[in-house]
C-alpha positions in Angstrom: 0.0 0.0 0.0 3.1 2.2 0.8 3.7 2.4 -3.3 1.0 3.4 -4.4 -0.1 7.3 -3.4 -3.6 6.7 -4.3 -3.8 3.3 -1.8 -2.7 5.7 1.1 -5.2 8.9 0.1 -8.1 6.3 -0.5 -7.4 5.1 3.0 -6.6 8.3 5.0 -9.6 9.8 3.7 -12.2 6.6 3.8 -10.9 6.6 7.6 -11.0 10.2 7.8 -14.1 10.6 6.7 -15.9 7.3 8.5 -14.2 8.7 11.6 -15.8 12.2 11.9 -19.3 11.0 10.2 -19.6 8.2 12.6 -18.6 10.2 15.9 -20.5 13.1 14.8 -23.8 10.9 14.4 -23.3 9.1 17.9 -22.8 12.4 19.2 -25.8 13.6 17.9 -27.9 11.0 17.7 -27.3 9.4 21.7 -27.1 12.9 22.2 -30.7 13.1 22.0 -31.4 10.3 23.6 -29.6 11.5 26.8 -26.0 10.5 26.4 -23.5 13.0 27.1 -20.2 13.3 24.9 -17.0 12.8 27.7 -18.8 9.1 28.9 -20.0 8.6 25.4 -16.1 8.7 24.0 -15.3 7.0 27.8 -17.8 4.3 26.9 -15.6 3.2 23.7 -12.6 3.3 26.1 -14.6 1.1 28.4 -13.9 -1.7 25.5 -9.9 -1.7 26.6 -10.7 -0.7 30.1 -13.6 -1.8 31.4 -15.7 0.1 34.0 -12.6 2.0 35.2 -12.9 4.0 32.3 -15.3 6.0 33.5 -13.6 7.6 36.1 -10.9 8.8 33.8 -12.5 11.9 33.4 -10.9 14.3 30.1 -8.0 11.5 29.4 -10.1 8.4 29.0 -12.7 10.2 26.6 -9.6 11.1 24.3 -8.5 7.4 24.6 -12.4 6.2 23.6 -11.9 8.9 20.6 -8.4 7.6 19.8 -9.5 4.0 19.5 -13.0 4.5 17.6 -10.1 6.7 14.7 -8.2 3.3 14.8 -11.3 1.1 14.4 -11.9 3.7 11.4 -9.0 3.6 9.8 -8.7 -0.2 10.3 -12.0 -0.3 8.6 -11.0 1.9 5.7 -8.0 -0.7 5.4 -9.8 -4.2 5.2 -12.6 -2.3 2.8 -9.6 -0.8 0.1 -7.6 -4.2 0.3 -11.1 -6.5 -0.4 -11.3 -4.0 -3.5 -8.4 -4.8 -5.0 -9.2 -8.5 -5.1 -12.6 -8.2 -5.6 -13.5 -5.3 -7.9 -17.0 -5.3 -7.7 -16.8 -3.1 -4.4 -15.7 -0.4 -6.7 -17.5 -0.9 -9.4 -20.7 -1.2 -7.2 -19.5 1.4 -4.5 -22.8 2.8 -3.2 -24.5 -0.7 -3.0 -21.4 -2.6 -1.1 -20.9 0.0 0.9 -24.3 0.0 2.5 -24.0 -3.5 2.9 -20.2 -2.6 4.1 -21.7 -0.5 6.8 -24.2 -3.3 8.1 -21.2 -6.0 7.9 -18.9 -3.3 10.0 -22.4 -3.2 12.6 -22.8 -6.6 13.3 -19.2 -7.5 13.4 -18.6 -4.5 16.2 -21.7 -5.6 17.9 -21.6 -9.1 18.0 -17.8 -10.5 17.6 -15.8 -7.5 18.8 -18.3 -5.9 22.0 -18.5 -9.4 23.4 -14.8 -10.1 23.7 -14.0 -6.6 24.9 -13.9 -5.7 28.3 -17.2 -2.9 27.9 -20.6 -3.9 29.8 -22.7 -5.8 28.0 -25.9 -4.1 27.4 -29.1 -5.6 26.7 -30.5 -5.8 23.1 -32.8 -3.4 21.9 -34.3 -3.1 18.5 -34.3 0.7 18.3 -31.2 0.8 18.5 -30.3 -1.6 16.7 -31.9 -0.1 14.0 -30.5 3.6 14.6 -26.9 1.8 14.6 -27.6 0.0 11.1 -28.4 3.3 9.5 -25.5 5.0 11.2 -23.3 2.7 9.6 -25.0 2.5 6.2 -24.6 6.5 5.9 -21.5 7.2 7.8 -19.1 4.2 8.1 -20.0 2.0 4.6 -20.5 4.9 2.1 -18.1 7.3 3.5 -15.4 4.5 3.0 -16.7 2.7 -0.4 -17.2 6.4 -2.1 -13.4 7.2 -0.4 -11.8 4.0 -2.2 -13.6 4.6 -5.2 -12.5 8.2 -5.7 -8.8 6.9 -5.1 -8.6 3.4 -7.0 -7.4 3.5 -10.4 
């Protein structure tokens, strides 16, 4: 990926860009619903640190916001090196990156959650649902249209 200029724009930006959409819609969006921002970011922490992450105060909310960039980036990362093997998720950007952005949901929320150290939480369909479009809109579009604008 180093080589190739475009391979490192299509990934700075599709991480970039899933990054700021995705916090900025949780922010907003649990916002409403009654979440406040620093345990919010400390809540993503919570996934390294358990519990204890909420009594970090300013430092542990920048570590939840460091960590959700990574997951971002690393997201970007497996998305542009699938497209150069399978071509399709260029040529078919919008489509495979809404289904992207439901793949990237259910594997946070059922294979990477579970074997972190954040409380478990109990299911709920609502949000459920409110994650799904988050991460049609602003995780698996943002990165699909990002590769896409990049590949050759």
């Amino acid at each position: 990926m180093d080589k190739d200029p475009n391979a490192m724009l299509a990934v700075l930006w599709a991480g970039f860009a899933c990054g700021v959409l995705d916090i900025t819609a949780a922010l907003v969006v649990y916002g409403y619903l009654g979440a406040k921002p620093i345990p919010l970011l400390q809540g993503i922490a919570s996934g390294l640190l358990g519990p204890k992450a909420f009594q970090g105060g300013l430092a542990t909310a920048l570590l939840g916001l460091l960590c959700h960039f990574v997951i971002a980036f690393g997201a970007a990362t497996v998305y542009f090196v699938a497209s150069r093997t399978i071509p399709v998720l260029v040529q078919h950007a919008v489509v495979f990156g809404a289904l992207y952005g439901v793949a990237v949901y259910f594997f946070m929320n059922r294979i990477v959650l579970p074997l972190s150290a954040a409380a478990k939480r109990p299911f709920s369909l609502k949000l459920m649902i409110i994650g799904v479009v988050i991460h049609i809109f602003c995780v698996g579009l943002p990165i699909s249209l990002s590769v896409r604008r990049f590949s050759r």
